[in-house]
N, C-alpha and C positions, 0 to 999 in steps of 0.2 A: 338735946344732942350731947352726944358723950365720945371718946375714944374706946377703942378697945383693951380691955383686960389684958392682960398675960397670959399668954395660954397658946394651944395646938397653931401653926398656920401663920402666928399673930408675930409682925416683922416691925419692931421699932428703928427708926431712922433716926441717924444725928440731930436731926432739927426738931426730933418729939412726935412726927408723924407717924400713925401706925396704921398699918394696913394688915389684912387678913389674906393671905394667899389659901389656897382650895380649890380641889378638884371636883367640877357638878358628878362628875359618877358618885361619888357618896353624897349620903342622905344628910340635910343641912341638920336634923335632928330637932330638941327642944331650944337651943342654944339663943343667943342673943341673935338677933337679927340682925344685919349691915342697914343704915339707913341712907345708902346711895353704894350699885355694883357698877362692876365693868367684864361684861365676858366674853374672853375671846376666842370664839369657835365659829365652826362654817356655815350654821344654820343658825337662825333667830330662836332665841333660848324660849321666847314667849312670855306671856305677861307675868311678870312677879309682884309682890306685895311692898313691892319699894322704888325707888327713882332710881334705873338704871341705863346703861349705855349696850349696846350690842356693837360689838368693832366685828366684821367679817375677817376670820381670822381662821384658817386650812390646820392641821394637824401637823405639825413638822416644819411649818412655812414660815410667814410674815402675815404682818396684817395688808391687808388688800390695799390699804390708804395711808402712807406713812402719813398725812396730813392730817388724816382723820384721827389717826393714831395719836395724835399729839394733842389735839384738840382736847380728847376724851383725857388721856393721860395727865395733864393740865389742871381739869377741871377735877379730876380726883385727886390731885394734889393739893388743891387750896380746898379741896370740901376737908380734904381728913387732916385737917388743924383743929378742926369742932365735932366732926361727923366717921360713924364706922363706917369705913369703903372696904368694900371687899375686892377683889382682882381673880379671874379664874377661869379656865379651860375645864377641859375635860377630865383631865388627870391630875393638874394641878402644879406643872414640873416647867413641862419648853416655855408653850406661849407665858405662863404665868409666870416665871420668874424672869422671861425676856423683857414682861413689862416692870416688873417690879426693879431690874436692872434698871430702865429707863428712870424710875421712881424716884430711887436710889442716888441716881445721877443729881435727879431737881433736887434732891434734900442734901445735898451734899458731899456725896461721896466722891473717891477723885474716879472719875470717868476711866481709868487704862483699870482701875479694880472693882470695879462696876458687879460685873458678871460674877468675880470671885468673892467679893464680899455678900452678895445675896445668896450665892452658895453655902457660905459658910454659917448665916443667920437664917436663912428660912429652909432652903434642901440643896443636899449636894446634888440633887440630878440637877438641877432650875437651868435653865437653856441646855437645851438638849444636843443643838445640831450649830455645826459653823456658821450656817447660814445667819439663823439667831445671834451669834455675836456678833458676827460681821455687821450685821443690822443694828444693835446697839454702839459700836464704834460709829457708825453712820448718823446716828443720831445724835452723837455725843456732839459731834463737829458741826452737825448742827445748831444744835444747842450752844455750842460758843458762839456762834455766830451768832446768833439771836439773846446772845447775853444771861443765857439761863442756866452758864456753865459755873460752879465754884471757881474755876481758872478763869475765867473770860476775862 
């Protein structure tokens, strides 16, 4: 089990976490492989060659389940202390850097810059739509509450 490289996609967090953000329309290539995904689109992405999470997650939207949401989200934050997590939609922009905002948030970051810092480290498009912020605000507050905020 290793971290990932430095490279295209690859978002290092305050805390040493690193994640690979990516969009399935392009071809994963000969590249290293993730050894646990998370992806969030409207249909079941289908079996891959590695231990992953399918979040039902629309094009422009939220994910279906903020609960579910968190669960998954969670569990790829303690796997990529040791392990390549990958995180990714379609495109590789709203849903994926909405989650990686969220990401962000667990490793650190202060939550009101949440959104603009994964802008500025992985893509300036990364949340694409209000709705998606407003969704990460939503879960930040969450998130204190439940003690998994830097401020809490």
């Amino acid at each position: 089990m290793a971290i990932w490289e430095a490279g295209e996609g690859i978002v290092e967090f305050p805390d040493g976490r690193r994640f690979r953000g990516r969009g399935l329309h392009r071809p994963l290539g000969a590249g290293i492989r993730p050894e646990f995904g998370v992806y969030l689109v409207g249909r079941d992405p289908g079996v891959l060659d590695w231990p992953s999470h399918w979040l039902k997650w629309r094009d422009f939207g939220l994910p279906q389940s903020t609960d579910d949401a968190l669960i998954v989200l969670r569990e790829a934050h303690a796997r990529a202390e040791s392990e390549r997590v990958e995180i990714a939609c379609d495109g590789g922009n709203g849903r994926t850097g909405t989650a990686l905002s969220v990401l962000a948030m667990m490793s650190g970051i202060d939550p009101e810059n949440a959104v603009n810092w994964v802008r500025a480290h992985y893509r300036a498009t990364a949340v694409e739509t209000p709705r998606q912020r407003r969704w990460v605000s939503e879960v930040s507050a969450r998130l204190r509450v439940e003690g998994e905020r830097p401020d809490a």
